[in-house]
VMD Tcl script that draws the C-alpha trace (Angstrom):
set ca {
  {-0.19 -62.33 -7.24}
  {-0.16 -60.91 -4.02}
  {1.72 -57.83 -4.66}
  {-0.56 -56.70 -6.57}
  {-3.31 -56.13 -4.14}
  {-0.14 -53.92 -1.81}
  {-0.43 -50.08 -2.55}
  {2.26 -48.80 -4.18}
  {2.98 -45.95 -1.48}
  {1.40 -45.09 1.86}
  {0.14 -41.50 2.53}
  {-0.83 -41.25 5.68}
  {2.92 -40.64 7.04}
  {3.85 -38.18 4.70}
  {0.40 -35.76 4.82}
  {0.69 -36.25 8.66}
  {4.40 -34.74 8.56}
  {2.75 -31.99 5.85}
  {0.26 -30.97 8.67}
  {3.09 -31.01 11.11}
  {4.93 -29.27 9.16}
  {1.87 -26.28 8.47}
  {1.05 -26.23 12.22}
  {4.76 -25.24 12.51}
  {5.27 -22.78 9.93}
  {1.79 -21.12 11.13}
  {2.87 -20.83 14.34}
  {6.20 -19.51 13.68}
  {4.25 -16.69 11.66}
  {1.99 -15.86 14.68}
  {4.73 -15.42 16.46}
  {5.76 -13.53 14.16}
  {3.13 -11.27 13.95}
  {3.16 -10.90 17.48}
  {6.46 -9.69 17.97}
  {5.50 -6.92 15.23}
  {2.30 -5.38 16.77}
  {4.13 -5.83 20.54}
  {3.20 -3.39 23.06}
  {3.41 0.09 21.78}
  {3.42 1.64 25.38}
  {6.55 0.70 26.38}
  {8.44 2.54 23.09}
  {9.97 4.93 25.35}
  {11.26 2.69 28.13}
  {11.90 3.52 31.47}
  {14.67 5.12 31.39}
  {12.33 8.70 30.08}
  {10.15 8.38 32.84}
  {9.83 10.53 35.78}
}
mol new
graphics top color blue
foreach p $ca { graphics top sphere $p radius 0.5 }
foreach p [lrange $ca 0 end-1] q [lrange $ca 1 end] { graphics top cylinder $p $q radius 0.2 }
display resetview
């Protein structure tokens, strides 16, 4: 009769890895989003300037 008193499955592992997993994918899409609105001044480069 003791097994019945043992959860069936443990959760804390698996929504730890989930919020592992969404501090990942968020910061891959910051980057992202970074790398999109980069530094418009430089378009040109230096090779136009004089």
């Amino acid at each position: 009769m003791t097994l019945t008193s043992l959860p069936l499955y443990n959760f804390n592992n698996g929504s730890l890895m989930i919020i592992i997993f969404a501090f990942v994918c968020l910061g891959l899409i910051g980057s992202i989003f970074l790398f999109m609105t980069g530094s418009k001044e430089d378009k040109d480069g230096p090779e136009n300037t004089k």
